[in-house]
C-alpha positions in Angstrom: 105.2 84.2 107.1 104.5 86.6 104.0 101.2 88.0 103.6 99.6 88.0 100.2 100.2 91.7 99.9 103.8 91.9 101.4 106.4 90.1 99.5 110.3 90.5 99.9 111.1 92.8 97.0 108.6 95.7 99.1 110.5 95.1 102.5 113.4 97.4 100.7 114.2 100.9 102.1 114.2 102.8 98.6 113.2 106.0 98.5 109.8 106.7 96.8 111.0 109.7 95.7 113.9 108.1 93.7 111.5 105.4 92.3 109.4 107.4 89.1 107.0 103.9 88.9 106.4 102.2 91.7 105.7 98.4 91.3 102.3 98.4 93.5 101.0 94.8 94.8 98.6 92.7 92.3 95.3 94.0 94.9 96.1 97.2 94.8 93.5 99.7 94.3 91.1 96.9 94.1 87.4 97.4 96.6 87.2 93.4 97.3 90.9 92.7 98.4 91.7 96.0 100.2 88.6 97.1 101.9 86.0 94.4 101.7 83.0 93.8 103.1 82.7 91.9 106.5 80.2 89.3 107.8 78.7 92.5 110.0 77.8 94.1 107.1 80.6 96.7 107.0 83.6 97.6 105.1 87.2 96.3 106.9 90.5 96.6 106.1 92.2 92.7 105.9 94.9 92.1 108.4 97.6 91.7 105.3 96.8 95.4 104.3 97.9 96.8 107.5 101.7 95.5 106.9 101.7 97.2 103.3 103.6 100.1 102.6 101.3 101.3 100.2 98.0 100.9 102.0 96.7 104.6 102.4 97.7 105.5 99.1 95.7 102.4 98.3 92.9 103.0 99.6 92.6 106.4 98.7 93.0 105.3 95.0 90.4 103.0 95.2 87.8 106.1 97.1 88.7 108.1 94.3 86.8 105.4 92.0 83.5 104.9 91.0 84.0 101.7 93.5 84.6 104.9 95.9 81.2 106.7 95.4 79.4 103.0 95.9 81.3 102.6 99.3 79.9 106.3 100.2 76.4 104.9 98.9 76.4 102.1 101.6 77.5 104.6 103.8 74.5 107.3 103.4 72.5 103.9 103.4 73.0 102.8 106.9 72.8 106.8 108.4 69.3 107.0 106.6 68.3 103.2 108.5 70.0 104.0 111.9 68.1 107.3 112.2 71.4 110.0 112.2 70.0 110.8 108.3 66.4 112.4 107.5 64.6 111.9 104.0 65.6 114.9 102.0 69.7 114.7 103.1 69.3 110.6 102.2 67.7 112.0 98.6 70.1 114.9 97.7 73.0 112.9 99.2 72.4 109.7 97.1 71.5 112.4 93.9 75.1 113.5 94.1 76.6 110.4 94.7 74.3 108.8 91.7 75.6 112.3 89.1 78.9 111.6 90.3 78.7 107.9 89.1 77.1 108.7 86.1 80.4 111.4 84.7 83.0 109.1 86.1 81.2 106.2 83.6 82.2 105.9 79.7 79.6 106.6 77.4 
């Protein structure tokens, strides 16, 4: 059985190094397919991700995003409502996160 991110022509042994432009799958560095959210409430990596030779550098692409600084939102989010985060680190943190969305945006 193939997964949806793991087709035949990824199962090769080539050398990344060799390779100047890796083909990457069609989710790659996409929030939604590679680290969505789960009925719980929290972010989870799908099962067809964990085959896939490209997953970390995945998923750090898609942290290095604006999608990136929302996932770190959520994240300040539920330390702030389970107690582990006071007022004024929930403010400042969320005030960085908030400038850091604003320069990665197009004016």
């Amino acid at each position: 059985m193939l997964l949806p991110c793991f087709t035949e022509k990824y199962r090769t042994d080539v050398d990344m190094a060799e390779k100047e432009y890796p083909e990457y799958p069609y989710c790659f560095g996409k929030l939604e397919n590679v680290f969505p959210m789960g009925e719980n409430g929290l972010r989870n990596t799908p099962e067809s991700c964990m085959v896939c030779i490209y997953k970390t550098e995945c998923l750090r692409s898609v942290m290095a995003k604006t999608e990136g600084l929302k996932v770190r939102n959520e994240k300040v989010d539920r330390a702030y409502a389970s107690g582990m985060m006071g007022f004024f680190e929930r403010w400042s943190r969320k005030k960085d996160i908030h400038r850091k969305i604003r320069k990665k945006k197009p004016d």
